[in-house]
LOTIVEX-612511 format. One record per atom (N, C-alpha, C): x, y, z; residue in one letter. Coordinates in pm, whole numbers, padded with zeros to 5 digits, always signed. Example, Ala and Ser with C-alpha at 12.3 -4.5 7.8 and 13.67 -1.06 7.14 Angstrom:
<nufis>
+01319-00569+00780A/+01230-00450+00780A/+01320-00330+00780A/+01285-00225+00708S/+01367-00106+00714S/+01290+00003+00787S/
</nufis>
This chain:
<nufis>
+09497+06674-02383X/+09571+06607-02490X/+09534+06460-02502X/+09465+06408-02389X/+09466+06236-02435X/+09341+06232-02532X/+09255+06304-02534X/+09156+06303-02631X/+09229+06305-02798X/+09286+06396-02799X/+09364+06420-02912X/+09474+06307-02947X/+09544+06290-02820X/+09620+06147-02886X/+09555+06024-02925X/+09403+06014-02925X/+09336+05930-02979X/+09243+05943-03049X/+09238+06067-03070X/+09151+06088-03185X/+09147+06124-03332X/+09316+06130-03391X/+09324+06110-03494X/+09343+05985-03593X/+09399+05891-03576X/+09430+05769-03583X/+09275+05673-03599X/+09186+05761-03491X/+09000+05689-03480X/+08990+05718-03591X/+08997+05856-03616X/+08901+05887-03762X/+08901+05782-03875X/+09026+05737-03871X/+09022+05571-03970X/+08940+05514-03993X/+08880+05472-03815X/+08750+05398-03806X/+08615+05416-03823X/+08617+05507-03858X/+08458+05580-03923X/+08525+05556-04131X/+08344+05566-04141X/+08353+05465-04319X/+08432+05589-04404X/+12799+05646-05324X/+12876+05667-05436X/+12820+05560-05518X/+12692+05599-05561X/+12608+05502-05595X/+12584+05510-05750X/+12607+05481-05863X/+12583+05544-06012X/+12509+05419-06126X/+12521+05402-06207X/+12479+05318-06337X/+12552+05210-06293X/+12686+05218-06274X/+12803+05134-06254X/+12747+04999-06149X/+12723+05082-06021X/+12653+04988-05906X/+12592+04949-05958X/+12456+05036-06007X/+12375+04935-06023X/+12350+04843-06126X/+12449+04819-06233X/+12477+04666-06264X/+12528+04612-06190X/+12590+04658-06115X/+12651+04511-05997X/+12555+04466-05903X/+12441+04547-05905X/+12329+04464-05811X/+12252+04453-05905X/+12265+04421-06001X/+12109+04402-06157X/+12077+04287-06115X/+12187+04167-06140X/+12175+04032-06092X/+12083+03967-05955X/+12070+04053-05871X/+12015+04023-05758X/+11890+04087-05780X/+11856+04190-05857X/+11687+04237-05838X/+11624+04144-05964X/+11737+04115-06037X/+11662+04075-06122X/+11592+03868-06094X/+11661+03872-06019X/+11572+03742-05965X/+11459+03732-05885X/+11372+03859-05913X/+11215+03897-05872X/+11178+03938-06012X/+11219+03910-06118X/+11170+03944-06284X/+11162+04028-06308X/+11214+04098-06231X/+11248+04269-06305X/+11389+04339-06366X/+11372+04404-06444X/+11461+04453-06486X/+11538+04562-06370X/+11701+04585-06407X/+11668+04681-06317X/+11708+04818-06349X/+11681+04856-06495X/+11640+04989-06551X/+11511+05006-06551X/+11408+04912-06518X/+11269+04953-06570X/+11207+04965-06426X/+11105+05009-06435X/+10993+05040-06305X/+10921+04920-06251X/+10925+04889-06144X/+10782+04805-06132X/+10641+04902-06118X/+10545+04808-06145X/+10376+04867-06167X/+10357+04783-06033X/+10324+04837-05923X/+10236+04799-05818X/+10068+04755-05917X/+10070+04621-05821X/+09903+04552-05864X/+09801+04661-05831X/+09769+04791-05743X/+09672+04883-05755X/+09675+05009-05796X/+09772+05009-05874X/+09803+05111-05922X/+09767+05154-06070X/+09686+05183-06159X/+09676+05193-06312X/+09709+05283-06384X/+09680+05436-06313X/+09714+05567-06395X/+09777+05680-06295X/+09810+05784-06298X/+09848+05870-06253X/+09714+06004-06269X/+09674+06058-06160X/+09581+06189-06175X/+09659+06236-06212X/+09575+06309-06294X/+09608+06462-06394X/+09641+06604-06277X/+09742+06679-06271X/+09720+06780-06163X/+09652+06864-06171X/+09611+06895-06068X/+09472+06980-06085X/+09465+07131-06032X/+09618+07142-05914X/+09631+07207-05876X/+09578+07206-05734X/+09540+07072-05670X/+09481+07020-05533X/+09633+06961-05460X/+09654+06970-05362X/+09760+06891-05306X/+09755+06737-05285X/+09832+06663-05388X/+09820+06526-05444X/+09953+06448-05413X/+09930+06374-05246X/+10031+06280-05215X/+10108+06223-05362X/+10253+06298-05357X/+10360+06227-05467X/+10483+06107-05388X/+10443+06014-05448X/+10521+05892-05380X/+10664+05896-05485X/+10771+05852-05465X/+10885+05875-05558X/+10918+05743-05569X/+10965+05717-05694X/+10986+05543-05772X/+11094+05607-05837X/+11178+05460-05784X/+11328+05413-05878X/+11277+05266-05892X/+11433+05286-05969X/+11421+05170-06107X/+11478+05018-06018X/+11397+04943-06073X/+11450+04819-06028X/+11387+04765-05874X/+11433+04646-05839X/+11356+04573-05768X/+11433+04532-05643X/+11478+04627-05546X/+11544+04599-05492X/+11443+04666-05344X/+11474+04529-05262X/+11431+04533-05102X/+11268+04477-05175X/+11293+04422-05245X/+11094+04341-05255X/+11047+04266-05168X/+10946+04312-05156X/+10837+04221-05058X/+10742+04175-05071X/+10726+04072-05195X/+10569+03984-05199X/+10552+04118-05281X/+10379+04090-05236X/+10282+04201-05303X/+10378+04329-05333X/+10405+04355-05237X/+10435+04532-05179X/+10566+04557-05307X/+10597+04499-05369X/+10686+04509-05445X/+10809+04518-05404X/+10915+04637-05411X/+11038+04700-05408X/+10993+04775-05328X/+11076+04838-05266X/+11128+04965-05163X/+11027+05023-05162X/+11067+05109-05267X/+10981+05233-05276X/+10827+05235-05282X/+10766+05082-05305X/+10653+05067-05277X/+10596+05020-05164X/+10653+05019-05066X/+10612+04981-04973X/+10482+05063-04895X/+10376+04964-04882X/+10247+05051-04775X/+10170+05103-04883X/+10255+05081-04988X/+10083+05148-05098X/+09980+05053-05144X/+09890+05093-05135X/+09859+05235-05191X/+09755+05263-05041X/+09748+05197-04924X/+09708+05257-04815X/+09752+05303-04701X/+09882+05341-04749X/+09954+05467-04624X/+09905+05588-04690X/+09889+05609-04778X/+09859+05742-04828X/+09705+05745-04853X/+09634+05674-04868X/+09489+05679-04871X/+09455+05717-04776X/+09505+05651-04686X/+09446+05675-04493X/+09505+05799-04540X/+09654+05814-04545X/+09718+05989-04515X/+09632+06124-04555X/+09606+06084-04653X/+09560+06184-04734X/+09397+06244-04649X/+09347+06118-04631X/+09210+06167-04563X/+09192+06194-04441X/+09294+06170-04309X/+09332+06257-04234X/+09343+06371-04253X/+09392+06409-04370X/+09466+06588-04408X/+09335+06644-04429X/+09274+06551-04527X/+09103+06606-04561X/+09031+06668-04421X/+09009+06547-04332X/+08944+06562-04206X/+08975+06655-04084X/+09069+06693-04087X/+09173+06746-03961X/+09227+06911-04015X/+09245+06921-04172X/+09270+07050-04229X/+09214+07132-04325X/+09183+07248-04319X/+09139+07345-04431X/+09185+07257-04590X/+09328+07203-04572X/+09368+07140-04683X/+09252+07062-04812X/+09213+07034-04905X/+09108+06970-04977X/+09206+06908-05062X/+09274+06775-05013X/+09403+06687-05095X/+09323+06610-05190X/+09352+06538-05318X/+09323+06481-05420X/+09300+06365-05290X/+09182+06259-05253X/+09216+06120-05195X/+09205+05998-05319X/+09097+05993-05384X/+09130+05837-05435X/+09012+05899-05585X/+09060+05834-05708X/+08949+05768-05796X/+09015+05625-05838X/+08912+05633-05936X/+08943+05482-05977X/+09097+05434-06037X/+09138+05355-05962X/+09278+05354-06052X/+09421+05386-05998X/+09372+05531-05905X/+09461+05609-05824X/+09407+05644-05685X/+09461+05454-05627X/+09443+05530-05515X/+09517+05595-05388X/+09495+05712-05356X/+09601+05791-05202X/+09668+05884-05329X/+09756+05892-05445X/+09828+05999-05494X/+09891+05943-05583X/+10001+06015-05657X/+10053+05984-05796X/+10232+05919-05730X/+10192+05852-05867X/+10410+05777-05876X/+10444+05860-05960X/+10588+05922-05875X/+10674+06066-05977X/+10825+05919-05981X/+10861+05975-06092X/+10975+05963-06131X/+11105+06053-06039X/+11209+06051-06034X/+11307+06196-05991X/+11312+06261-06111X/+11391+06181-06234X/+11398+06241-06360X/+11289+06297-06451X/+11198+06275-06400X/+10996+06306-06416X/+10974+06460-06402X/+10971+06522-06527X/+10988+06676-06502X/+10831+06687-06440X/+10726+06621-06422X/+10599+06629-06336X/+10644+06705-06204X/+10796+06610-06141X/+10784+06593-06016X/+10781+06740-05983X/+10798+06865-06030X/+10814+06985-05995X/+10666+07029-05954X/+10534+06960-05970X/+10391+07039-05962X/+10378+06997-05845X/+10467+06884-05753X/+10414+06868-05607X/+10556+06918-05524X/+10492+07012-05401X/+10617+07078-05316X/+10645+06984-05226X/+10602+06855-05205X/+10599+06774-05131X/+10611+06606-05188X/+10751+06530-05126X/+10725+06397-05224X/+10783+06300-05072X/+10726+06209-05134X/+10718+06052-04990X/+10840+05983-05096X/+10990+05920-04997X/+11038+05843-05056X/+11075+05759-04932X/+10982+05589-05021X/+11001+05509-04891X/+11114+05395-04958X/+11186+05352-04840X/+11318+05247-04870X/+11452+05320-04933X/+11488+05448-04907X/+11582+05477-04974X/+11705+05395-04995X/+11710+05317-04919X/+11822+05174-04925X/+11823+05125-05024X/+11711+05099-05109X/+11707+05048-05242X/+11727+05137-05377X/+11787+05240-05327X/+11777+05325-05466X/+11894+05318-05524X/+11970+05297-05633X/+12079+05302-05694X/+12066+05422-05812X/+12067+05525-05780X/+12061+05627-05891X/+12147+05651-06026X/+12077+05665-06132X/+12130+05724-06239X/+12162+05852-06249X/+12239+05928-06318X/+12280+06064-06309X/+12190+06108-06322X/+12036+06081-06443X/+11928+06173-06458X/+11869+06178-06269X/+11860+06091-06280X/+11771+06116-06107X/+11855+06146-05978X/+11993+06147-05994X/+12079+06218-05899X/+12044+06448-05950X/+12043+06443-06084X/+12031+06585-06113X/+11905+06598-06100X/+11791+06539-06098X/+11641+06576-06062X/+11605+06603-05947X/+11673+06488-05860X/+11653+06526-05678X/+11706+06636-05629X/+11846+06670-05705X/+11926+06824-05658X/+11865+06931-05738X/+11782+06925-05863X/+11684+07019-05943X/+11601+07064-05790X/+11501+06907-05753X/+11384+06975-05694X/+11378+07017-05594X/+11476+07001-05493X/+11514+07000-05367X/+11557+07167-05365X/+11651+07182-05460X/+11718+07370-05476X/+11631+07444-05496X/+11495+07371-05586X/+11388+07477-05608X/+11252+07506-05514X/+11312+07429-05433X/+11156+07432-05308X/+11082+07333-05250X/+11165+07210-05370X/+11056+07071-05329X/+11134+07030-05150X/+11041+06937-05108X/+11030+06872-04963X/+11048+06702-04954X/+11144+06683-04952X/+11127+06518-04916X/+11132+06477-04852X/+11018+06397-04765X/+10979+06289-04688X/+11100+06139-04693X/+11189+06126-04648X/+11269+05992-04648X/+11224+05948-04535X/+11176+05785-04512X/+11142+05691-04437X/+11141+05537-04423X/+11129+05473-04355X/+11135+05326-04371X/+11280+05266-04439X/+11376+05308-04324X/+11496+05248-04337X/+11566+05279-04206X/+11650+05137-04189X/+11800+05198-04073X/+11902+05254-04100X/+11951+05260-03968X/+12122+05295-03961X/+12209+05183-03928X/+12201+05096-03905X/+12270+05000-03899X/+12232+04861-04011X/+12312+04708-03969X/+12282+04611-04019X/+12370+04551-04080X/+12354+04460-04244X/+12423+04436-04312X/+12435+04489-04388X/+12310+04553-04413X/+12278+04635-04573X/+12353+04735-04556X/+12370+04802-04471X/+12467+04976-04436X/+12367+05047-04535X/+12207+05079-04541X/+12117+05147-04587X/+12169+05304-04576X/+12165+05331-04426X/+12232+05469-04420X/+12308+05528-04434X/+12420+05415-04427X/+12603+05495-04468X/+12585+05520-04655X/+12527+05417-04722X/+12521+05443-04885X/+12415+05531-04901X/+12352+05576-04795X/+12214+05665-04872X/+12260+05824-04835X/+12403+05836-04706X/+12482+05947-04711X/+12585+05970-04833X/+12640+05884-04892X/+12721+05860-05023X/+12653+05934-05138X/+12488+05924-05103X/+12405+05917-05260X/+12421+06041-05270X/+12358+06126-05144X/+12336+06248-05095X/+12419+06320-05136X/+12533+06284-05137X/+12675+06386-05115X/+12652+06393-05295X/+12626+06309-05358X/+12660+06363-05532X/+12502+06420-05524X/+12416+06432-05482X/+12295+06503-05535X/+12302+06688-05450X/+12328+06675-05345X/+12354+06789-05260X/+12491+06817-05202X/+12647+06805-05307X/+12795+06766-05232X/+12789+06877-05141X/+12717+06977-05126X/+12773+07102-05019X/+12706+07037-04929X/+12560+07006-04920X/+12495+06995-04727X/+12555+06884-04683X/+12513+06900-04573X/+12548+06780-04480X/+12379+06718-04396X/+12449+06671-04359X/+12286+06560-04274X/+12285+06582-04127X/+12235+06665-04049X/+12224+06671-03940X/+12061+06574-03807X/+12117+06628-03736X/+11981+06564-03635X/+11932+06690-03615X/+11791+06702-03616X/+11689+06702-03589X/+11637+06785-03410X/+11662+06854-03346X/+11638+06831-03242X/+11469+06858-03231X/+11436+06774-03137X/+11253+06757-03068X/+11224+06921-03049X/+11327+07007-03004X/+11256+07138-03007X/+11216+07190-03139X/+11260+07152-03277X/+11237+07184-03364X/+11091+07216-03423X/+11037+07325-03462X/+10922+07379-03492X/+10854+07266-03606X/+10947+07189-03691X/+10886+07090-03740X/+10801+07063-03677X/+10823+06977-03535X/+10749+06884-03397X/+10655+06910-03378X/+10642+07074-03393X/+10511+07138-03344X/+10439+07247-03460X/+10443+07193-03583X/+10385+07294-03671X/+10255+07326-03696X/+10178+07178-03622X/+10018+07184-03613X/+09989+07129-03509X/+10049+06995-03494X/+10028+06899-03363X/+10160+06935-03280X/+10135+06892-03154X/+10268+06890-03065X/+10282+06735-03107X/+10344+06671-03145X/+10406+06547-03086X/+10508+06476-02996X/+10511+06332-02966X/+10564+06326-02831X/+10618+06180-02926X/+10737+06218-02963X/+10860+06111-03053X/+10876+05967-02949X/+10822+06006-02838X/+10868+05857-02778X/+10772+05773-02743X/+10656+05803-02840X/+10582+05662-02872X/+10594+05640-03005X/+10680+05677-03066X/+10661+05644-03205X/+10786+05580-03167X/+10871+05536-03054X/+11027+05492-03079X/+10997+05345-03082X/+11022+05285-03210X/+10998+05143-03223X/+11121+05051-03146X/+11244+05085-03154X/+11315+05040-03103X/+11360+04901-03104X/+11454+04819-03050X/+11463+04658-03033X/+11464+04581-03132X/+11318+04495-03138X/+11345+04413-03229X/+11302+04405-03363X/+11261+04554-03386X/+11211+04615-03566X/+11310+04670-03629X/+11421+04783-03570X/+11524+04802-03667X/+11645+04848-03573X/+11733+04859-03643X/+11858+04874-03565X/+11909+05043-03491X/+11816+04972-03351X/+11811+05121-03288X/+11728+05224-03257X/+11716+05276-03202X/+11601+05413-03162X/+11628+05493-03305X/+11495+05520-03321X/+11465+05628-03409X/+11541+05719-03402X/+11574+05813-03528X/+11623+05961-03506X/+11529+05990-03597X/+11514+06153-03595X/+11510+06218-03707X/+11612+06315-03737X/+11641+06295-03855X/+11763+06402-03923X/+11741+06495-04036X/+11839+06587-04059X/+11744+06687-04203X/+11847+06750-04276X/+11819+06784-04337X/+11919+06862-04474X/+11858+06991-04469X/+11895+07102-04429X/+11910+07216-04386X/+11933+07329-04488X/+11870+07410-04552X/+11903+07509-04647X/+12044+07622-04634X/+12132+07572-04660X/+12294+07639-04636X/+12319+07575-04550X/+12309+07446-04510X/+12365+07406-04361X/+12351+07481-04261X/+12206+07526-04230X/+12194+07651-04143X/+12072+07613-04030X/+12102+07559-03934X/+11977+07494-03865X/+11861+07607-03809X/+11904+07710-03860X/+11783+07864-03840X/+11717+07845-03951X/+11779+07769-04076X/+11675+07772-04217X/+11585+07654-04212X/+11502+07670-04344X/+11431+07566-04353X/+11490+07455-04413X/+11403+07367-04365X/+11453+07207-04362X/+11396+07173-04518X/+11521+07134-04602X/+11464+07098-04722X/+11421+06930-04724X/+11508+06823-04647X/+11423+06722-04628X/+11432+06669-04483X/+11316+06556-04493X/+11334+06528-04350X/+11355+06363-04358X/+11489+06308-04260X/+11523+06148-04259X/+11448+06119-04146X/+11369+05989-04168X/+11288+05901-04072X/+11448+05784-04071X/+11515+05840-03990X/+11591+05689-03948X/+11533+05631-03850X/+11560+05398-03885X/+11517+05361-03809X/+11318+05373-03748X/+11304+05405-03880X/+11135+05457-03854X/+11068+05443-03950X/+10947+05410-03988X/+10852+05400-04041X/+10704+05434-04026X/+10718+05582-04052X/+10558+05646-04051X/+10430+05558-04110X/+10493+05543-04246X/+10412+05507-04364X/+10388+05362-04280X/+10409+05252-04259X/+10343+05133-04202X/+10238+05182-04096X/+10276+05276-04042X/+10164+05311-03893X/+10021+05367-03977X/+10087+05437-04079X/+09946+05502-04167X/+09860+05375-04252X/+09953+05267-04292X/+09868+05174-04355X/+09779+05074-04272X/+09855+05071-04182X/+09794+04996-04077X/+09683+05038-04006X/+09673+05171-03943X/+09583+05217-03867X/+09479+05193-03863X/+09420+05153-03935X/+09212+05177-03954X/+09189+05011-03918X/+09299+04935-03906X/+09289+04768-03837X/+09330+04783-03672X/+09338+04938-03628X/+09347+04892-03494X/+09494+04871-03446X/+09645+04884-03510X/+09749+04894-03489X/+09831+04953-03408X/+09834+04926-03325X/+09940+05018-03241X/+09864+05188-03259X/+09766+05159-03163X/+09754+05305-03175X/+09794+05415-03126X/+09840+05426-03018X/+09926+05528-03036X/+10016+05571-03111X/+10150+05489-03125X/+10253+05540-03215X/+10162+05557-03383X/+10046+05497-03351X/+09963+05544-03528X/+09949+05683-03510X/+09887+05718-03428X/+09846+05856-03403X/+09932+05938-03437X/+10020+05929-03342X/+10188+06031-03317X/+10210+06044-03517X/+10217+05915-03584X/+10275+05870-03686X/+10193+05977-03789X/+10092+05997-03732X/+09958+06070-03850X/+10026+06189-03823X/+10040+06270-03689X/+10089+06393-03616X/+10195+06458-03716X/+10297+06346-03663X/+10424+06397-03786X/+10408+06415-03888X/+10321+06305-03996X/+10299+06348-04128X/+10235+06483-04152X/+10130+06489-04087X/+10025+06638-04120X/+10164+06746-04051X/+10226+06767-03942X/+10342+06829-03909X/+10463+06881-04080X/+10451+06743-04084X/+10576+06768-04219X/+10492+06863-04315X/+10391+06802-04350X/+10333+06844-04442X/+10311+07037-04454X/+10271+07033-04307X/+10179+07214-04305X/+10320+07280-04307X/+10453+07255-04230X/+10560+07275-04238X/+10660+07292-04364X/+10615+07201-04490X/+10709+07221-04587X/+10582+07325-04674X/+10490+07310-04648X/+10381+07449-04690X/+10418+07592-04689X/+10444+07608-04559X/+10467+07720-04483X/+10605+07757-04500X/+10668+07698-04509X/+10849+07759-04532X/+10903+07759-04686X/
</nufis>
């Protein structure tokens, strides 16, 4: 196994939340010049690929400008467009998989809307910063559309603790998009862990002084039934997507590795079930 825990991560190196809220936080996103009904356009971003019927990293965008960072924009943009570039060509390298990686314009995968009747052609969608999302009813009924019909969501890059209370309002959101499930943990025996890679969660535990607390992972469960499949999976306290953007500079490699593990894990996993 130590060959393997370093040899994916290398490959790098070869060439009750509604409309309502969110006018009450408009005022605050909007002092980064954005509106906060409208989208931001990430600077590398120009078009969306056409589907082709290839498996094409779908990143998920809400409205408004909330949790911005410089370049990286808002939330939900965070790590693009090279967490998923790297991601994607891992999947290339490591799996039978043949994923859309980059043309001009688009690079790593497409920006879905929730309310984006697109979002139904990918079984698989990345939503990073859920802390920043203030949903409208269309995209509270799109996430409970795609989720009932088979789709897989990736939630990551947020805590459980703080000032913000990211996690207590992103259980609030949940409850009007899915009011029957509930949010459970995750346990390490879970076949997720091991759907391609074994991984070993306690180098990926960032811990201390990055966010509030040891990692969990948690999931939303088809009938609340921890024998069913996992319709999404929570990165609390964690951030895959930074380990994937980072990697090919040499970052923390291990927890990069582990970080690649889980993704290709999620991925062959929401395939397969």
């Amino acid at each position: 196994m130590n060959g393997m825990r370093w040899g994916v991560a290398a490959l790098l190196l070869l060439p009750l939340v509604t409309a309502e809220a969110q006018r009450e936080f408009g005022g605050r996103r909007r002092m980064f010049g954005g509106d906060p009904n409208e989208f931001y356009t990430p600077p590398d971003w120009q078009k969306n690929t056409p589907y082709d019927g290839r498996f094409t990293f779908a990143r998920i965008k809400y409205r408004g400008y909330e949790k911005f960072n410089g370049r990286e924009g808002p939330g939900w943009s965070h790590d693009y467009p090279r967490a998923e570039s790297h991601f994607m060509r891992i999947i290339r390298e490591i799996t039978m998989i043949r994923p859309f990686v980059e043309t001009e314009g688009t690079p790593g995968g497409n920006i879905i809307a929730l309310d984006d009747p697109e979002l139904f052609k990918y079984p698989v969608a990345y939503f990073s910063e859920p802390g920043g999302w203030y949903p409208s009813e269309k995209e509270i009924q799109g996430m409970q559309n795609y989720l009932r019909k088979g789709g897989f969501i990736i939630f990551d890059d947020f805590d459980g603790g703080g000032m913000m209370g990211d996690y207590e309002r992103f259980v609030e959101v949940m409850k009007q998009v899915l009011p029957e499930s509930r949010i459970m943990d995750v346990p390490e025996t879970h076949p997720i862990f091991d759907a391609f890679f074994k991984v070993d969660l306690r180098l990926m535990d960032r811990g201390g002084g990055y966010n509030y607390g040891r990692a969990r992972y948690l999931g939303i469960f088809k009938d609340n039934d921890p024998r069913k499949r996992i319709v999404a999976i929570i990165n609390l306290n964690q951030d895959i997507g930074e380990f994937w953007q980072w990697s090919d500079l040499g970052f923390n490699i291990a927890p990069s590795n582990e970080a690649y593990k889980l993704g290709v894990n999620y991925l062959i996993y929401a395939l397969t079930h």
